[in-house]
N, C-alpha and C positions, 0 to 999 in steps of 0.2 A: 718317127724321127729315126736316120739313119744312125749305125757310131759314130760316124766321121762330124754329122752334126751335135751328139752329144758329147765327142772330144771335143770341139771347139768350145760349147758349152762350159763343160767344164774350166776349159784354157782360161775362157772369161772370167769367171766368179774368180777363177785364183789371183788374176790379174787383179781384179778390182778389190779382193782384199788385202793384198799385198800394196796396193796403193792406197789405200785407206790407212792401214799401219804405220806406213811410213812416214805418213801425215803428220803422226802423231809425237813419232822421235823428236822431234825439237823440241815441243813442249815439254815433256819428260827428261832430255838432257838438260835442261833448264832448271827443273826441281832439284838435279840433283847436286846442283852447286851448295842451294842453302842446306844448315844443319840445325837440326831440334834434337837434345837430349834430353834426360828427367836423372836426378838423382838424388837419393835421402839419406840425409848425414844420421850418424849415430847420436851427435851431438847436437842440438841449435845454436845456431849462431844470434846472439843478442839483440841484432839488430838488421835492419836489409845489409846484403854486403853484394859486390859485382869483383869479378874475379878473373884475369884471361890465363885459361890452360892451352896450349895449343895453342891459338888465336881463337880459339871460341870465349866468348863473354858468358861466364857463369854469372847470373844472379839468382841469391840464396834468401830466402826471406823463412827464419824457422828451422825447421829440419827441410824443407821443400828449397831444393836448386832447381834449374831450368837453364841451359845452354843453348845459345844460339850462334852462328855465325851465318850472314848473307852466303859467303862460299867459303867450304871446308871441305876441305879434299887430304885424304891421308892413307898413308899404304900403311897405318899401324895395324896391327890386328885389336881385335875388340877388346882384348884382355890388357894389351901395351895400352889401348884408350881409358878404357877403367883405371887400371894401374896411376895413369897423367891423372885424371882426374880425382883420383882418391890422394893424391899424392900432394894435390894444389889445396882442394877443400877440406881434408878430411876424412875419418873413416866413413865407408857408404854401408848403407842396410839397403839399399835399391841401387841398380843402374841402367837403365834403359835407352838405347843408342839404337841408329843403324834400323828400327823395326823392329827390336830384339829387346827378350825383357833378362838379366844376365841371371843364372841359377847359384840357388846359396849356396852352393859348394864352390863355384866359380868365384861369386862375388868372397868367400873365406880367401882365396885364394889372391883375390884381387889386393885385398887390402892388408894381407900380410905382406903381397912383395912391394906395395908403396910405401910401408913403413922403416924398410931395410934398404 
């Protein structure tokens, strides 16, 4: 095989995984409308309860909450997120947003500035 055939070669494979990729953007903008959080109150709540922070639908059944909204989209940062949400349901000992599980020092941090 010449270089000139092994650059076009190459040209190809790049082509076709850059179109293969591309593919796949829709679907993944798509996921990224819906939102799933997890969060554990200090306290239980008595009873199931449903709650909206933000427009996300908290329901809390126990010390265990679960946030969901079909589409959520927000420029807060994750701490402004904890913050709303500690602020609507209570103090948190978990917060888990975003793909991200929030660190005790953060989450200390979090639920001091929702009570002020």
């Amino acid at each position: 095989m010449t270089n000139d055939k092994i650059s076009m070669l190459k040209l190809a494979i790049v082509c076709a995984i850059g179109l293969g990729t591309s593919a796949m953007v829709p679907a993944a903008s798509a996921a990224e409308g819906s939102y799933h959080a997890q969060a554990t109150l200090a306290t239980a709540v008595p009873s199931v309860t449903e709650k909206q922070v933000d427009d996300v639908t908290w329901r809390c059944e126990g010390d265990r909450c679960t946030g969901k909204a079909d589409r959520h989209s927000s420029l807060d940062s994750y701490m402004k997120e904890c913050r709303k949400v500690a602020a609507g349901l209570g103090k948190l000992t978990r917060f888990y947003s975003r793909g991200r599980e929030m660190s005790a020092s953060d989450l200390k941090n979090c639920n001091r500035d929702a009570a002020s």
